[in-house]
N, C-alpha and C positions, 0 to 999 in steps of 0.2 A: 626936158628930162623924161616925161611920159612918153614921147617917143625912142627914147633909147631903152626904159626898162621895156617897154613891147618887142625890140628889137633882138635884146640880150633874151630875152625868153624863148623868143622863138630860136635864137640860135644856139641856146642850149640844147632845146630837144632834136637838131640838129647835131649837136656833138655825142649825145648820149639817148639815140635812137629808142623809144621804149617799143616795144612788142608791139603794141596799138597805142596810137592815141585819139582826142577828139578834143572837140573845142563848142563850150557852152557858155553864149555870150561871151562876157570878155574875162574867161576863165580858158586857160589851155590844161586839158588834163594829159597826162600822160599812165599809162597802163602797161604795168609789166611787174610778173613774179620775181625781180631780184631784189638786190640789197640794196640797188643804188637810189638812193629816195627822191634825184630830180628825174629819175625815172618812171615811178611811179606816184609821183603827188599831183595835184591840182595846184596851177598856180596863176595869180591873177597879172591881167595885163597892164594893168595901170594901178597906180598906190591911191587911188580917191577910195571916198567908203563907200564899199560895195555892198548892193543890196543884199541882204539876208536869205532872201527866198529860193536864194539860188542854191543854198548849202543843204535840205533833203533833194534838190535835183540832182548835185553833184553824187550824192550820196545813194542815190537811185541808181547812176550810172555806173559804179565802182561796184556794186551789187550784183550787176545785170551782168558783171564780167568778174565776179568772184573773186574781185578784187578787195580787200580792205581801202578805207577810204581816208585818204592821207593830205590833209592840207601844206600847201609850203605858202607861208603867210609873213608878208612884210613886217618889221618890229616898226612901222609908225601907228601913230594914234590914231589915224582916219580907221584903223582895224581894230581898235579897241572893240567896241559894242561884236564883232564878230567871234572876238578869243573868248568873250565872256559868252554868248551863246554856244559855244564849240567845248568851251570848259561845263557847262550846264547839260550838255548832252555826251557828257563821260568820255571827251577828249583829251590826251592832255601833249605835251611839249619834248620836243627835243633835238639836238642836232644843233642849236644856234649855229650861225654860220654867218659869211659875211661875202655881199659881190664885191668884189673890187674891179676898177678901169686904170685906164693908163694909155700909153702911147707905145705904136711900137718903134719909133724913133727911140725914145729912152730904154725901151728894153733891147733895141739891138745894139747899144753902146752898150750893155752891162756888164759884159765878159766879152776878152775876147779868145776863149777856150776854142781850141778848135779838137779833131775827135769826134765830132757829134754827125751822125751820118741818121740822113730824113729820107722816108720812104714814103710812097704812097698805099702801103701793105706795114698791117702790123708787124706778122712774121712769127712764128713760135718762139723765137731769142728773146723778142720784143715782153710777147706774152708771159714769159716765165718769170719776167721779173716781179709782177703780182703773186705768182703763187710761191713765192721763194719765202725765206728768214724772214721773218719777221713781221708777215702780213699775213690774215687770215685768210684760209687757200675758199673760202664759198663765198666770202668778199670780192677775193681777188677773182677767185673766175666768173663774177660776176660782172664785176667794172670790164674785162678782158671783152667781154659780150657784148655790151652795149657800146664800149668806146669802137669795137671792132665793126659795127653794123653802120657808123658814119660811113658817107659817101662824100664828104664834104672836109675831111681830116689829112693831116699830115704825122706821120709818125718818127719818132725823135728816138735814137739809141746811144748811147756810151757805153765803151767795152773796157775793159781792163781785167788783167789777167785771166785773158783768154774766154772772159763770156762779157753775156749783155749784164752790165751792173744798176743804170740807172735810165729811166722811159720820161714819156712826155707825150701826148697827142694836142694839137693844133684844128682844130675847126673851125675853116672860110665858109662865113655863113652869114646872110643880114647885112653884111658892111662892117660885121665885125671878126676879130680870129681872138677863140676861146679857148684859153690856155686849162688843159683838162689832164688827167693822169700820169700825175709828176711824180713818181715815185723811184729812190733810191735804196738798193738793197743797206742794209744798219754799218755794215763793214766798211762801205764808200762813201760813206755822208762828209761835210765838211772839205769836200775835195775840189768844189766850184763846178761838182758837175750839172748841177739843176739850172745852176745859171749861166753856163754855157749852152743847155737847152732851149731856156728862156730868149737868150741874145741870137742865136740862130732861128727861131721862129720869127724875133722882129727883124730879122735881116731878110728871112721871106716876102712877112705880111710886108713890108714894105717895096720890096722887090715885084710883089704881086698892085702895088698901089692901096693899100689897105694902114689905114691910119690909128685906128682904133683898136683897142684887146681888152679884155676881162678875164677875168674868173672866179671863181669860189671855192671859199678856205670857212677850213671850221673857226668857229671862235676862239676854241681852244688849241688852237695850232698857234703858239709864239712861235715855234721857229722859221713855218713855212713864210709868215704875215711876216718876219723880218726878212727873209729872203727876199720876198715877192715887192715891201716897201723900198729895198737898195733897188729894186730895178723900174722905179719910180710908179710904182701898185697906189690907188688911196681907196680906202672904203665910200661905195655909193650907196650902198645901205643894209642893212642885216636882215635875217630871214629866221623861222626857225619853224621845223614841221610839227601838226598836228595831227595827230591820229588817235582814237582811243586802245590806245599799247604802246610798248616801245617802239622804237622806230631808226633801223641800224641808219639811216641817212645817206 
């Protein structure tokens, strides 16, 4: 297991590129002014309890780059003693979230929706679907940014009447592909088109020899966590960011 969350870490910041990153001891930070918080958090490589002293270094380095200084910190216990020093120096929580794994054998049986056309280029069609109804347009051109700076991605479109309705990017990265920026415009929800995305990614990753997929959903997402569980999703463990302020995640 401690080799896979190392694995899934690093092939995050591989799907969602941050501006700079750097790596202190067995801490990956990521650095970057937007909104997406696996983009700019610190997050640890392995779930044992990690030494203390590393948190004014981290804290030094997010400084030195006028960054705010943003933890993404597992919900087990071996991190307890760390949330309570993090809570003592006027941090506090939010974003819970959750990784989930799976296979992509069961995700490319999920649907079998066809429509769904994968590029190795976002594309402006691709991109508007973030800034459209229903999604915050400095959010969305936010994720638009980082998911578009992967070199390691696969991008996922459905159309219907006559535009891009709903997206999806894919990141082969680590030995795994990270299922990232699944969004349908509010008009075309409920139409099987997320999981015709989802089913066409494991018909890649598999087509590419790739066995493995994750991703992360907020905690508060029931609907996405039922979608993502019919295509045989389980939770590996929950996260949730620290910083002292909010933190759009």
């Amino acid at each position: 297991m401690q080799d896979d969350i190392e694995s899934i870490e690093r092939a995050t910041l591989a799907a969602v590129p941050p501006e700079a990153a750097d790596q202190i001891g067995d801490w990956l930070l990521a650095l970057d002014p937007g909104t997406v918080g696996r983009a700019h958090s610190a997050a640890p490589l392995h779930h044992c309890p990690p030494d203390l002293g590393v948190v004014p270094v981290i804290e030094a380095r997010y400084a030195a780059q006028g960054r705010p200084t943003v933890f993404r910190l597992p919900c087990t216990g071996s991190f307890d003693a760390m949330r309570d020093l993090l809570r003592g120096r006027q941090f506090s929580t939010s974003k819970p979230s959750l990784v989930q794994t799976g296979s992509t054998n069961a995700m490319s049986a999920f649907s079998d929706r066809t429509g769904v056309d994968l590029s190795a280029e976002p594309g402006d069609a691709w991109a508007a679907v973030f800034l459209g109804e229903g999604f915050d347009p400095v959010d969305g051109a936010c994720r638009v940014g980082v998911l578009s700076r992967s070199r390691s991605s696969v991008y996922a479109s459905v159309s219907a009447d006559g535009r891009t309705v709903a997206v999806g990017a894919a990141c082969f990265s680590h030995g795994w592909v990270g299922v990232h920026g699944m969004r349908t415009l509010p008009g075309y929800r409920g139409r099987g088109m997320a999981g015709g995305i989802l089913a066409a990614f494991g018909r890649l990753a598999m087509q590419r020899g790739v066995q493995r997929t994750y991703l992360q959903v907020e905690a508060a997402n029931n609907g996405a966590q039922a979608l993502y569980r019919r295509a045989g999703f389980t939770t590996a463990w929950a996260y949730e960011y620290w910083r002292a302020g909010a933190d759009r995640g």
